[in-house]
C-alpha positions, 0 to 999 in steps of 0.5 A: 787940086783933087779936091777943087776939081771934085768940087767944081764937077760936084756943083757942076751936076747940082740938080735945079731945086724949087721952091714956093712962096707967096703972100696970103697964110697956108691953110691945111685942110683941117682949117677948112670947114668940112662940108657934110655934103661935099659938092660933086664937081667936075673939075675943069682946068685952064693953063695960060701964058700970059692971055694965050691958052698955053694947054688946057690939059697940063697934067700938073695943073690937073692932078694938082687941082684934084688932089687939092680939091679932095683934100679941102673936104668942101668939093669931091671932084667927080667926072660925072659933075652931079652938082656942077663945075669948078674952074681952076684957072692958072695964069703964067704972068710973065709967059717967059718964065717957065721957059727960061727956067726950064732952059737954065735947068737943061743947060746945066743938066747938060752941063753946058753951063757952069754950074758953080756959079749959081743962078735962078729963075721965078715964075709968077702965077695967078691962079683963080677958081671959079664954081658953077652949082645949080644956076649959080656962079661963085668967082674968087678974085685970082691969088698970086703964086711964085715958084723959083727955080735955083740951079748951080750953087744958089741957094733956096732961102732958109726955112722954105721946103724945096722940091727937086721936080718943078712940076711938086713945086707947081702942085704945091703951089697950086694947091697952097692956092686953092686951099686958101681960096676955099678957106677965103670964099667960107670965110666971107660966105661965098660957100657955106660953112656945113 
């Protein structure tokens, strides 16, 4: 009896995990071409929910983006922008997404759900970048991203790296996004292989 109560409490207070999926290859950043001159852009981010700007200023989308940028070895984000811009946008497809999840997870953090009986919840993202660098404009068509949400007893499927903060899941979706749209515009000469 002890035991089955222990249980139940125990899956009961089971943080949320996230995880990320999506349907192009991850590139690291060594796969990428380093440029011997990385472009000094400034980075500017956009969030939207559905087609209402949601908040220009996530801090995940942001920090994420940066730390993405820099890692690619092509762009150095810089505030200045001394060779131009880049835009990351990321597009919530279903604007409910992020709140049903962040409402399940609260839920059973409060424990006002029953957390044995497992549920989830999958945001899909677009996210898209476009570069603007001396007069020109380089825009890559938007690549899907999504990140699930288990709480309770579901489980993240076999050989996918979970995160206990959403907000890592977003970054390394973000990120995962990016590094592949480089990869992409070198690939087809949309940037130039240094």
């Amino acid at each position: 009896m002890a035991v089955a109560l222990s249980a139940s409490l125990t899956a009961c207070v089971t943080p949320p995990t996230a995880y990320v999926t999506h349907q192009f290859q991850t590139i690291r950043p060594d796969q990428i071409v380093a440029a011997q001159q990385p472009l000094r852009l400034q980075v500017v981010t956009r969030r939207f929910r559905g087609d209402t700007l949601y908040d220009d200023v996530s801090p995940w989308v942001y920090s994420g983006a940066v730390q993405a940028l820099d890692s690619s070895r092509v762009i150095q984000p810089s505030p200045q922008g001394e060779d131009g811009k880049i835009l990351v946008v990321v597009k919530e497809i279903d604007a409910t997404a992020g709140d049903t999840a962040s409402g399940i997870g609260k839920g059973i953090l409060m424990g006002l759900t029953l957390g044995a009986i497992g549920s989830a919840a999958t945001g899909e993202f677009d996210i898209s970048l476009e570069i603007t660098t001396h007069g020109k404009t380089i825009a890559h068509a938007p690549v899907r991203v999504d990140v699930s949400i288990r709480m309770g007893s579901a489980s993240v499927p076999p050989g996918q790296q979970s995160y206990r903060d959403a907000n890592d899941a977003l970054k390394k979706a973000l990120s995962d996004a990016i590094l592949w749209t480089i990869w992409d515009m070198q690939q087809k000469g949309a940037l130039q292989k240094q």
